[in-house]
Biopython code that builds the backbone (N, CA, C, O; Angstrom):
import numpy as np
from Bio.PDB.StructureBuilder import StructureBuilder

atoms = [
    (1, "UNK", "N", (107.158, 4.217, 47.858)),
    (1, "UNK", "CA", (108.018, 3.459, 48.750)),
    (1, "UNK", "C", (107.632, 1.977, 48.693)),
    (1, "UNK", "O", (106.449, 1.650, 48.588)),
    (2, "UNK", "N", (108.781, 0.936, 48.771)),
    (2, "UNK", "CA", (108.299, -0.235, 49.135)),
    (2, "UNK", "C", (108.703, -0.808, 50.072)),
    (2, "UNK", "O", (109.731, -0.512, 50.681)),
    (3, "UNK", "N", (107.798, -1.906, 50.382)),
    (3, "UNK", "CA", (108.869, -2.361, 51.846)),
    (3, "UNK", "C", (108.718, -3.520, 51.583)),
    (3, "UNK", "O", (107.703, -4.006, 51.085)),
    (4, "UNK", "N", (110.362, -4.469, 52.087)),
    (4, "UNK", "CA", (110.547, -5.429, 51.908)),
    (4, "UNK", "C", (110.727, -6.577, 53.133)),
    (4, "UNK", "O", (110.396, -6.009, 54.174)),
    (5, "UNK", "N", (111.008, -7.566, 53.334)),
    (5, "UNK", "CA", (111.803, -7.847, 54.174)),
    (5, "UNK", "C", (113.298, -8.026, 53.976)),
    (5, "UNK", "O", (113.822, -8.484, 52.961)),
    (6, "UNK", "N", (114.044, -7.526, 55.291)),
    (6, "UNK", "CA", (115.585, -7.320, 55.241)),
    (6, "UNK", "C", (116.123, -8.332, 55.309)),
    (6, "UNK", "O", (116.338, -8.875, 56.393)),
    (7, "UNK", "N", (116.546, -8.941, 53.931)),
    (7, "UNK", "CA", (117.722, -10.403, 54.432)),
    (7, "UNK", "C", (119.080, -10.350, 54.158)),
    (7, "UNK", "O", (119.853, -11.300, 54.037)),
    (8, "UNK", "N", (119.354, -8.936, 54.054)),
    (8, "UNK", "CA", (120.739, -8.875, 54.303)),
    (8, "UNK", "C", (121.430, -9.300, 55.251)),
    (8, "UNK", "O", (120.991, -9.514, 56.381)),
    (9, "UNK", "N", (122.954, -9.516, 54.766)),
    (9, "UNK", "CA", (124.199, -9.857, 56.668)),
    (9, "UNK", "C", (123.778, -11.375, 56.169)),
    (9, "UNK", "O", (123.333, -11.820, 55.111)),
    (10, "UNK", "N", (124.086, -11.876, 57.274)),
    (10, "UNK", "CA", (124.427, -13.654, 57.357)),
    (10, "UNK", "C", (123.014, -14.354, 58.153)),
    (10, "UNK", "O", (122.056, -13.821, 58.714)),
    (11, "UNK", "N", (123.241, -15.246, 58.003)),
    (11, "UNK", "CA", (121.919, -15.839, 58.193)),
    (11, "UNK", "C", (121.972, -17.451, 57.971)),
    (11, "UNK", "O", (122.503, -17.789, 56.913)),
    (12, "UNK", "N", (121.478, -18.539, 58.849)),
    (12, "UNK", "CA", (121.620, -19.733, 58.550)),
    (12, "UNK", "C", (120.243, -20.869, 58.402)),
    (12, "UNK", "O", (119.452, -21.009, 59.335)),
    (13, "UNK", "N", (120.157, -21.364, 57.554)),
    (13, "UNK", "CA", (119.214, -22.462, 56.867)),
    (13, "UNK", "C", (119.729, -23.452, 57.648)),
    (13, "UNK", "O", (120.875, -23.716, 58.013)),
    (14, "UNK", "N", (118.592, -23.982, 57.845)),
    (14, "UNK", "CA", (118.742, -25.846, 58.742)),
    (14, "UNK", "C", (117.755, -26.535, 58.081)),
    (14, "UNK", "O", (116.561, -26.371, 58.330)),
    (15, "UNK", "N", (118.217, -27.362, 57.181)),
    (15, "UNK", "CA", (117.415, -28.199, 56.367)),
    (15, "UNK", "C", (116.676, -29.109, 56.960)),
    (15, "UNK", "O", (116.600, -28.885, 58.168)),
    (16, "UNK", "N", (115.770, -30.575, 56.423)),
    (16, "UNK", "CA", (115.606, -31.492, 56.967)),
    (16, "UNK", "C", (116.212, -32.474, 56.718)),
    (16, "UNK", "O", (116.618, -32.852, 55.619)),
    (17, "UNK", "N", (116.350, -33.101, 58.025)),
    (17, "UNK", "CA", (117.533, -33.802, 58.369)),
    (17, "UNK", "C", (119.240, -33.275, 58.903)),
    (17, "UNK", "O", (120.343, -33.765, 58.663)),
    (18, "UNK", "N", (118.923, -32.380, 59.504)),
    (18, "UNK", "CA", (120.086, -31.669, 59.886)),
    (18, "UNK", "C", (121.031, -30.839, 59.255)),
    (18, "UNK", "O", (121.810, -30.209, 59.971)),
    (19, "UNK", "N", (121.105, -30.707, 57.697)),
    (19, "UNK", "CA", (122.633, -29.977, 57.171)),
    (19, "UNK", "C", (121.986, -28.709, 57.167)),
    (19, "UNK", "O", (120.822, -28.371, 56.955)),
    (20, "UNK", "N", (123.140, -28.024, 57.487)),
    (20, "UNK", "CA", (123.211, -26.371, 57.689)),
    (20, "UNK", "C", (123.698, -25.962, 56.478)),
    (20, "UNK", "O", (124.452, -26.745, 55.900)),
    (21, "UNK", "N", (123.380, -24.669, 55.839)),
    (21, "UNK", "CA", (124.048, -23.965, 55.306)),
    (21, "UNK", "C", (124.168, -22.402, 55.562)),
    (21, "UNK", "O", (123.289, -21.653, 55.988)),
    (22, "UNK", "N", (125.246, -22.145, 55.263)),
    (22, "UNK", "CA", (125.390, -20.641, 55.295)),
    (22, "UNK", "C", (125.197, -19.619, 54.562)),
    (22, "UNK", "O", (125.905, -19.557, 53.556)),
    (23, "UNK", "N", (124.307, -18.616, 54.778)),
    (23, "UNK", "CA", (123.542, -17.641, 53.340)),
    (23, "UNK", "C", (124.519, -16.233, 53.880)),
    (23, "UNK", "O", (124.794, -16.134, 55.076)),
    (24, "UNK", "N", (124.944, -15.298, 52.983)),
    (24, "UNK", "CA", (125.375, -14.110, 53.280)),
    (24, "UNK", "C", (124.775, -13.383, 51.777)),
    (24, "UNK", "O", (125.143, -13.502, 50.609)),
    (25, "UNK", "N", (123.776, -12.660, 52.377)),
    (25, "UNK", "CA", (123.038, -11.384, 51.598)),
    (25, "UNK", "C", (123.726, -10.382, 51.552)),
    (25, "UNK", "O", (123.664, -9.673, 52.556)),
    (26, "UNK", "N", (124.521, -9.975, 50.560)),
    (26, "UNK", "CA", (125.293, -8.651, 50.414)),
    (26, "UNK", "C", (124.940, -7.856, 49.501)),
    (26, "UNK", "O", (125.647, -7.120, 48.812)),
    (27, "UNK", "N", (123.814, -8.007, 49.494)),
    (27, "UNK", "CA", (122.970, -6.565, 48.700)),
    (27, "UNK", "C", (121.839, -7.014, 48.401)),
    (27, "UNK", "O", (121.572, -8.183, 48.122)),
    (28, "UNK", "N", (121.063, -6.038, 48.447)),
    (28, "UNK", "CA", (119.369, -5.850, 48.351)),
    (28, "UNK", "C", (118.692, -4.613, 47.805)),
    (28, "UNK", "O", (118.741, -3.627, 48.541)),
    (29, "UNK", "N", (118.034, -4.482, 46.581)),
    (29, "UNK", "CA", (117.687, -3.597, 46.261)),
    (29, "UNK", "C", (116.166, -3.159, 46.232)),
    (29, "UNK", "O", (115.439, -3.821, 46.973)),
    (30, "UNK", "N", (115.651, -2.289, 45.599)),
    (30, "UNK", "CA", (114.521, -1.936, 46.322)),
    (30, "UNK", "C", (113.534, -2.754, 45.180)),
    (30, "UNK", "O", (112.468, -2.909, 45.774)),
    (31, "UNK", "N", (113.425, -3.281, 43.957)),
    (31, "UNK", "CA", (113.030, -4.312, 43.560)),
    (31, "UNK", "C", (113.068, -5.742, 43.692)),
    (31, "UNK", "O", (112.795, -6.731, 43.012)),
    (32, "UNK", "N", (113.590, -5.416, 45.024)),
    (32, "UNK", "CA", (113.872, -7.137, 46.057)),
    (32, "UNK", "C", (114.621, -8.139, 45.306)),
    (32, "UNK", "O", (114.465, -9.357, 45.390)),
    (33, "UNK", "N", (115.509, -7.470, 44.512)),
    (33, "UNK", "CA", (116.627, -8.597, 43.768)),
    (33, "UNK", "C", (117.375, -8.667, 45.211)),
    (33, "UNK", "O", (117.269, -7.809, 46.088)),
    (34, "UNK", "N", (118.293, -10.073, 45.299)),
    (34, "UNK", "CA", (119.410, -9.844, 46.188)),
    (34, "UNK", "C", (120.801, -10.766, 45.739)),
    (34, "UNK", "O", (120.658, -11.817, 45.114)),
    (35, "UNK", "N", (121.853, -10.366, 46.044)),
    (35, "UNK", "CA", (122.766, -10.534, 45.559)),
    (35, "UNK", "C", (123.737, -11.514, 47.158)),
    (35, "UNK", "O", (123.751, -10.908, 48.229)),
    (36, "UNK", "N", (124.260, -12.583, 47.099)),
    (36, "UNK", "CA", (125.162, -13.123, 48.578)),
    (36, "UNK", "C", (125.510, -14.651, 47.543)),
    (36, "UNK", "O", (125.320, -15.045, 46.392)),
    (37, "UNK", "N", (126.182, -15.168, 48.938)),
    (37, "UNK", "CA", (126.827, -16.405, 48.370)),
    (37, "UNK", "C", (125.720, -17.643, 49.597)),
    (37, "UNK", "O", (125.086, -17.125, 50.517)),
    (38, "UNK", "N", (125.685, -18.903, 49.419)),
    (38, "UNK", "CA", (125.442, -19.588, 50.368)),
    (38, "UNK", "C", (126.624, -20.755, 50.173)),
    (38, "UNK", "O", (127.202, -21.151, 49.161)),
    (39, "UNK", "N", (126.724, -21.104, 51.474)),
    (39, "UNK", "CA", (127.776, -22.350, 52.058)),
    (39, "UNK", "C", (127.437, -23.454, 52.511)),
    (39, "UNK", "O", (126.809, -23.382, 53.568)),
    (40, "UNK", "N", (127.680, -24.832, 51.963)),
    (40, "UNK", "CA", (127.795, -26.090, 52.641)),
    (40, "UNK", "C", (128.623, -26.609, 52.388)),
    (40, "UNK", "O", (128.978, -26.891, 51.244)),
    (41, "UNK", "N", (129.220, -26.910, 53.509)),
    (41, "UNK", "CA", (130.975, -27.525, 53.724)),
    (41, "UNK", "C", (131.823, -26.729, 53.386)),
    (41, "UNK", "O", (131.984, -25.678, 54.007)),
    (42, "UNK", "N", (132.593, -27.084, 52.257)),
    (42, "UNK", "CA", (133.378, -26.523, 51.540)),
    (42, "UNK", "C", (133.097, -25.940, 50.510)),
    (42, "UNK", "O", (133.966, -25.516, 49.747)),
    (43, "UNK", "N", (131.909, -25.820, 50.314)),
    (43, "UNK", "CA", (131.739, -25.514, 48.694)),
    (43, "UNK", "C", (130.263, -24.062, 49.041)),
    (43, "UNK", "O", (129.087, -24.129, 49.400)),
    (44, "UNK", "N", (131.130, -23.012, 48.708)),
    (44, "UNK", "CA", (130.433, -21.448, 48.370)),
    (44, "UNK", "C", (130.292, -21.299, 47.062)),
    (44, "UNK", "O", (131.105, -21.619, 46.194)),
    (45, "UNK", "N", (128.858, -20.626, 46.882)),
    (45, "UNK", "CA", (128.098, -20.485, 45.395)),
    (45, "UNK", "C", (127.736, -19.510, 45.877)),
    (45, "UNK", "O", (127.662, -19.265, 47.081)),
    (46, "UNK", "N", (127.397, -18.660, 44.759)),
    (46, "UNK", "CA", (126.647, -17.406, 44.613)),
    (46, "UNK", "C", (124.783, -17.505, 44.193)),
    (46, "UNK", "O", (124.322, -17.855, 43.107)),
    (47, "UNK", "N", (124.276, -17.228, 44.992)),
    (47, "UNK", "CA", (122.631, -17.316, 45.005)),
    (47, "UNK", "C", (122.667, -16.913, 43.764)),
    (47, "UNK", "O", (123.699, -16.443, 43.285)),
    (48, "UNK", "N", (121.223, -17.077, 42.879)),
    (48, "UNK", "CA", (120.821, -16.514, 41.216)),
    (48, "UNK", "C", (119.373, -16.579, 41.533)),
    (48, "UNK", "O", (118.847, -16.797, 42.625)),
    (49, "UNK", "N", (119.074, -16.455, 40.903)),
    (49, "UNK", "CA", (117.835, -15.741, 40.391)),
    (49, "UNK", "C", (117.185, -15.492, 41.530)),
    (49, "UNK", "O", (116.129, -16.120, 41.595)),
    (50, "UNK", "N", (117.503, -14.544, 42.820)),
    (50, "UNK", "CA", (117.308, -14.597, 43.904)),
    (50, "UNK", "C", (116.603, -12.752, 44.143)),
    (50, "UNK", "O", (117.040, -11.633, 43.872)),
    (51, "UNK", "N", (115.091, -13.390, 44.907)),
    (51, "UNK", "CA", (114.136, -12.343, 45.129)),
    (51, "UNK", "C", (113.535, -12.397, 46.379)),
    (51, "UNK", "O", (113.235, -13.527, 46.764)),
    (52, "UNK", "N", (113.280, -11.450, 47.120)),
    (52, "UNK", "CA", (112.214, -11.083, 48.565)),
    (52, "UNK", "C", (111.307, -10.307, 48.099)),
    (52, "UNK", "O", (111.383, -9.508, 47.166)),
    (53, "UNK", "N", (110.226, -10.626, 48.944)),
    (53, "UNK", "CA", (109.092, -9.591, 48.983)),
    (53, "UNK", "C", (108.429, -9.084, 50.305)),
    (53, "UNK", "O", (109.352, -8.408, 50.759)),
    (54, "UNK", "N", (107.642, -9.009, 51.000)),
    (54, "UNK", "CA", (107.269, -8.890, 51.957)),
    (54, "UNK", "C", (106.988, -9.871, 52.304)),
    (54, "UNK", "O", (107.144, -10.050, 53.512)),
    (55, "UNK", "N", (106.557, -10.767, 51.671)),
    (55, "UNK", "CA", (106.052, -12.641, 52.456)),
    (55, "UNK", "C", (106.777, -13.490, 51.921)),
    (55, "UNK", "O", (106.426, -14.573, 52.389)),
    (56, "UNK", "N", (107.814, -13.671, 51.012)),
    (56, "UNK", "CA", (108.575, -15.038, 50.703)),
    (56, "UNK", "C", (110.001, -14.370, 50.538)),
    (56, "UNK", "O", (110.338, -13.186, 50.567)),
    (57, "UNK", "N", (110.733, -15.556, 50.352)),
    (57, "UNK", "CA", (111.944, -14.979, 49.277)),
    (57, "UNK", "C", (112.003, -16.468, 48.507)),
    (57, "UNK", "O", (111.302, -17.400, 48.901)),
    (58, "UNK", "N", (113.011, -16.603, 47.247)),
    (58, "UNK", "CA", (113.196, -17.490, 46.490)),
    (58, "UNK", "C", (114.557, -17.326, 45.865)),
    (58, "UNK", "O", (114.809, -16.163, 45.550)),
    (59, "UNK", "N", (115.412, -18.137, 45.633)),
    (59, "UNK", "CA", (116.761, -17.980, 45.047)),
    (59, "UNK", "C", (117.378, -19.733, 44.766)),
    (59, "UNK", "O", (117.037, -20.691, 45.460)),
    (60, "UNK", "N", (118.245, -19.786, 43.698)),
    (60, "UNK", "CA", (118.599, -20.940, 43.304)),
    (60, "UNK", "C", (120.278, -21.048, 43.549)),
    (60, "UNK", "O", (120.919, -20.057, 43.198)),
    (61, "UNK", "N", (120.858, -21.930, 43.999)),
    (61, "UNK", "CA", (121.907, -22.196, 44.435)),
    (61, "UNK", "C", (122.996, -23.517, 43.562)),
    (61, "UNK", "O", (122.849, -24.709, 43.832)),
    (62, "UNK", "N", (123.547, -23.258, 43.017)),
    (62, "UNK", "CA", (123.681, -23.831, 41.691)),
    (62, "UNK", "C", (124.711, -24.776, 41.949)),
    (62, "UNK", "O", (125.632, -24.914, 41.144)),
    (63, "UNK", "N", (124.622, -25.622, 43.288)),
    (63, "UNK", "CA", (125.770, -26.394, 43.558)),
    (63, "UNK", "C", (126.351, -27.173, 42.889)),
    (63, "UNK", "O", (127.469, -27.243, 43.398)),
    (64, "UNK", "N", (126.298, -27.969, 41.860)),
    (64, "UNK", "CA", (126.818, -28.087, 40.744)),
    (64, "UNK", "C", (126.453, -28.388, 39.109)),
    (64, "UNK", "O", (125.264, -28.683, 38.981)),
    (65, "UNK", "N", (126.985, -28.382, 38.217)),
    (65, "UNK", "CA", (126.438, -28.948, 36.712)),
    (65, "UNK", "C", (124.864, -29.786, 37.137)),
    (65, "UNK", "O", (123.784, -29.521, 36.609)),
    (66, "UNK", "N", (125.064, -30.694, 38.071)),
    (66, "UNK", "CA", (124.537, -31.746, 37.840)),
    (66, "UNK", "C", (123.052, -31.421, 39.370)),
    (66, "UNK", "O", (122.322, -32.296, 39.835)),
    (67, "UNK", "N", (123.069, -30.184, 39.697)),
    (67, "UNK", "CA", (122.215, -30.040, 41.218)),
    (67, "UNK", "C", (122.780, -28.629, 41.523)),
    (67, "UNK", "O", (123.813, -28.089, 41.921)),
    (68, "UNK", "N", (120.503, -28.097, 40.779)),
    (68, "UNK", "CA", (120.542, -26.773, 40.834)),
    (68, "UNK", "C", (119.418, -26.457, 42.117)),
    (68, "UNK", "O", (118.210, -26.583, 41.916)),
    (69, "UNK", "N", (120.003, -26.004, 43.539)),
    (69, "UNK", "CA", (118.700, -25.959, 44.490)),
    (69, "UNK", "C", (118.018, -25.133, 44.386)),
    (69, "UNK", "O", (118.453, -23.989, 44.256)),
    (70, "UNK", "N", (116.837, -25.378, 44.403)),
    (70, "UNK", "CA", (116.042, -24.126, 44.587)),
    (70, "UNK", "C", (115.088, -24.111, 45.882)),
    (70, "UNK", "O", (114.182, -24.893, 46.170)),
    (71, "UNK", "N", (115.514, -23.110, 46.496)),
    (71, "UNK", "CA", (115.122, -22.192, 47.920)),
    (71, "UNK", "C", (113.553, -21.540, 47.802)),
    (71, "UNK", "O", (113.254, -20.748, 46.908)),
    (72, "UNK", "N", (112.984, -21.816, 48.426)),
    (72, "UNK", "CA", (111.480, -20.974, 48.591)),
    (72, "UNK", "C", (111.251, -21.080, 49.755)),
    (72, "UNK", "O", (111.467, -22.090, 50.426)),
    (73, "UNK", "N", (110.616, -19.672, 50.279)),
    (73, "UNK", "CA", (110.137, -19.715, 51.855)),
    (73, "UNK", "C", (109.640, -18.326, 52.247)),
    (73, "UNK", "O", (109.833, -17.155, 51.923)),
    (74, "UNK", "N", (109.038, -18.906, 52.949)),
    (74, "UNK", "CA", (107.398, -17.924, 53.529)),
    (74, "UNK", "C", (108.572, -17.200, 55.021)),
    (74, "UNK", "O", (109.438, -17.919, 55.519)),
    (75, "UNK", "N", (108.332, -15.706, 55.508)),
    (75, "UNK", "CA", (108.387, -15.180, 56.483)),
    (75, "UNK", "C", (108.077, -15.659, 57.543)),
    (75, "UNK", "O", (108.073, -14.760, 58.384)),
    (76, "UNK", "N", (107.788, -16.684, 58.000)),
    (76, "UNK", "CA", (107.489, -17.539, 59.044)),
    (76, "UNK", "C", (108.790, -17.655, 60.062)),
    (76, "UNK", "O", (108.912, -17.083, 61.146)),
    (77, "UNK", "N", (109.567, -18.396, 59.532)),
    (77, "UNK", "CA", (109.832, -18.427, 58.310)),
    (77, "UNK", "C", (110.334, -20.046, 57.823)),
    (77, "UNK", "O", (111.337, -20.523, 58.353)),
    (78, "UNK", "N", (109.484, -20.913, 56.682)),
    (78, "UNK", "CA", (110.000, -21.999, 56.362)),
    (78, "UNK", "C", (109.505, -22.150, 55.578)),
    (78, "UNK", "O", (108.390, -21.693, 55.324)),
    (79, "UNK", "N", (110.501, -23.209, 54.572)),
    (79, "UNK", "CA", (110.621, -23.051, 53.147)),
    (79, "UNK", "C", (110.265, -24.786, 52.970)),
    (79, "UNK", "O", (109.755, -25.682, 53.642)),
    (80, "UNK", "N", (111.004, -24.569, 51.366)),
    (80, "UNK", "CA", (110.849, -26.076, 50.882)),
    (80, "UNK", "C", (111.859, -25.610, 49.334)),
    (80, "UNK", "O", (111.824, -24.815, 48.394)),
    (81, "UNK", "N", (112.575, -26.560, 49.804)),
    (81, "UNK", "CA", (113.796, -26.827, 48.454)),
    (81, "UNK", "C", (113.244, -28.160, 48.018)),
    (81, "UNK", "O", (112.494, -28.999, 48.518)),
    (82, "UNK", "N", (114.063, -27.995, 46.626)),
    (82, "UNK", "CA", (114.247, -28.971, 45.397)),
    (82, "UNK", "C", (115.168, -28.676, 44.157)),
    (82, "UNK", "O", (115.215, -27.645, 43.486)),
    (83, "UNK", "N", (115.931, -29.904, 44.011)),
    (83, "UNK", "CA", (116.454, -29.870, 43.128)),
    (83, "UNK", "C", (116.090, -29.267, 41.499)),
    (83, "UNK", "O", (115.015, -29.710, 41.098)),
    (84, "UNK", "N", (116.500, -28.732, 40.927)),
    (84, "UNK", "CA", (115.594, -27.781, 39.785)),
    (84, "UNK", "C", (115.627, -29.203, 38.494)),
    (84, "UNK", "O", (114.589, -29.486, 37.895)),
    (85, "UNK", "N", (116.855, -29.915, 38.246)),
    (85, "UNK", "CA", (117.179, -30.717, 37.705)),
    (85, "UNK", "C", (116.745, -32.406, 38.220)),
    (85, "UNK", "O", (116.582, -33.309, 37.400)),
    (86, "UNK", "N", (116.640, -32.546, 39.352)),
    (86, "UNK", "CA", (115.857, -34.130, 39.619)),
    (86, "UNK", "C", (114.741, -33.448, 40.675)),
    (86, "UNK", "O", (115.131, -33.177, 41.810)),
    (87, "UNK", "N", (113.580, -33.218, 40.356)),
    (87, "UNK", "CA", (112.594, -32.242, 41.392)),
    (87, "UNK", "C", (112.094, -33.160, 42.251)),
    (87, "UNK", "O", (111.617, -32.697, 43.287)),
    (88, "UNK", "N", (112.069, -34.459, 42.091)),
    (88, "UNK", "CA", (112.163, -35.550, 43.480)),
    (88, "UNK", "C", (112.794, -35.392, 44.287)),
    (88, "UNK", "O", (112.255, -35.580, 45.378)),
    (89, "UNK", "N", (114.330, -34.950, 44.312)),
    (89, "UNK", "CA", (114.753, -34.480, 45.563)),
    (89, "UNK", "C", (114.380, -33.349, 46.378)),
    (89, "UNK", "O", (114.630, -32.250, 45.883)),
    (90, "UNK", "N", (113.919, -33.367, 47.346)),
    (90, "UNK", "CA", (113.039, -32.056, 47.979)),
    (90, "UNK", "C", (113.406, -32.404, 49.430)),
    (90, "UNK", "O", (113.722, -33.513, 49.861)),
    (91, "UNK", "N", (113.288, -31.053, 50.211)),
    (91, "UNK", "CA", (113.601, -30.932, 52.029)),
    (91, "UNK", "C", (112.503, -29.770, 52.200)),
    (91, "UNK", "O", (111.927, -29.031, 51.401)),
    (92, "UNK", "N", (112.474, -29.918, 53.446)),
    (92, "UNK", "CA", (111.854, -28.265, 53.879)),
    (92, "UNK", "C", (112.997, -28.105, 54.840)),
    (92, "UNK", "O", (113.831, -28.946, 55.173)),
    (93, "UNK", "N", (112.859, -26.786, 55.237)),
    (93, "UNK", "CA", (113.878, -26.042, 56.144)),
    (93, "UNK", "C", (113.951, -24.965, 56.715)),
    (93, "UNK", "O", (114.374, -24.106, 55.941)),
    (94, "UNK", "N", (113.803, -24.701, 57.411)),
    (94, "UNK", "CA", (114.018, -22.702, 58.131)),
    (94, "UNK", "C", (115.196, -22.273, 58.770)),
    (94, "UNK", "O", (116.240, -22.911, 58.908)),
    (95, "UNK", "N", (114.864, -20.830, 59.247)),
    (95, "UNK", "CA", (115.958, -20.475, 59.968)),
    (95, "UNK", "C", (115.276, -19.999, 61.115)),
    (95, "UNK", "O", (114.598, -19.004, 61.368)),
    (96, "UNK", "N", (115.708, -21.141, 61.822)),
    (96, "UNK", "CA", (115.497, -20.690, 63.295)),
    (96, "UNK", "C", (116.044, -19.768, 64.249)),
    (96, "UNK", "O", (115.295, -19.565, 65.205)),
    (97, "UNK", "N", (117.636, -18.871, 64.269)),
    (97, "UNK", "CA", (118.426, -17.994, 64.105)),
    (97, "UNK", "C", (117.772, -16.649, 63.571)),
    (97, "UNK", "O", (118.122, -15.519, 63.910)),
    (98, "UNK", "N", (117.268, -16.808, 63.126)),
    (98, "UNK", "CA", (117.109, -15.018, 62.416)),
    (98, "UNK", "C", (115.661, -14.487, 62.446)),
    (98, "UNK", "O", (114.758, -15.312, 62.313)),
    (99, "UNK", "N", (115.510, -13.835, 62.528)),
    (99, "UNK", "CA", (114.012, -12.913, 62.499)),
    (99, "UNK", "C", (114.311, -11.791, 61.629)),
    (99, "UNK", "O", (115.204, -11.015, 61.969)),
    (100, "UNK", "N", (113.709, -11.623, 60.611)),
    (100, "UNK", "CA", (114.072, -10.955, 59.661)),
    (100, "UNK", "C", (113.145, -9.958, 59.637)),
    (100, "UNK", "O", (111.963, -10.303, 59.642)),
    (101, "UNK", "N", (113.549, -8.228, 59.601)),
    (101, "UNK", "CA", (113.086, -7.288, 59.962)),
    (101, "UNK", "C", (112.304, -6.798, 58.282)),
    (101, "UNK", "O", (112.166, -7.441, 57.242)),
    (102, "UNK", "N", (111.873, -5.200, 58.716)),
    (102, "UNK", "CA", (111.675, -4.838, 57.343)),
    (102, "UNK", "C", (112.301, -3.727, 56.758)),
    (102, "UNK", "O", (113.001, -3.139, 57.582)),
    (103, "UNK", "N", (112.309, -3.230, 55.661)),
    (103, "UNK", "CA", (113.228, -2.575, 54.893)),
    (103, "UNK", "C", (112.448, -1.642, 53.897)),
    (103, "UNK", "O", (111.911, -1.998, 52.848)),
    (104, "UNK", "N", (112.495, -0.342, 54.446)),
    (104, "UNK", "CA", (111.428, 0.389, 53.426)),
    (104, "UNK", "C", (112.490, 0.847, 51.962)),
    (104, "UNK", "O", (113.542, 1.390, 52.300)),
    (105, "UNK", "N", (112.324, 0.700, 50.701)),
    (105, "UNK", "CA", (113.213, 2.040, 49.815)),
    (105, "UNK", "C", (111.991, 2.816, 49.491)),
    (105, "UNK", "O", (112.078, 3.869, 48.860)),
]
sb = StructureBuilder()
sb.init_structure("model")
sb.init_model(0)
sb.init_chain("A")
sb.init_seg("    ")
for serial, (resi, resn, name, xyz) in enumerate(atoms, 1):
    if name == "N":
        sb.init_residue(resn, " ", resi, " ")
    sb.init_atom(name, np.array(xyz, "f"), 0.0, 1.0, " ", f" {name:<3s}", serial, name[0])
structure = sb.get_structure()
């Protein structure tokens, strides 16, 4: 058996400096791949190379050609993004909203 943490369903990121985005986890498997889209503004992407474990998760958000984010964050829960393509751009951020349970397969 493993156990993960559950980040399925919806769930919201508050960056630094205020912008929100919207994460929806619509599948999770028991090798902690996960499959959802995340939202800012107008513009929905599909998470990639996106993993949980019992203490982090990590996933890249490919908002465009030119700005690929990448998501990391501890069960705390708070993270720290950066651009994959200019890695000077960087935030930290959590979700203050959610408490994320656990998930045995």
């Amino acid at each position: 058996m493993t156990l993960l943490k559950d980040v399925r369903g919806p769930w919201r990121i508050i960056q630094q400096g205020g912008t929100v985005l919207d994460v929806n986890v619509f599948n999770q498997d028991k090798g902690g791949f996960i499959d959802g889209t995340i939202r800012h503004g107008n513009n929905t992407v599909n998470i990639e190379d996106a993993r949980v474990t019992q203490t982090q998760i990590t996933f890249r958000a490919p908002w465009s050609p030119n700005s690929k984010g990448r998501y990391t964050g501890h069960f705390d829960i708070q993270g720290i993004t950066f651009d994959e393509l200019h890695t000077g751009n960087q935030a930290t951020w959590a979700t203050p909203d959610k408490l994320f349970g656990d998930v045995e397969f």
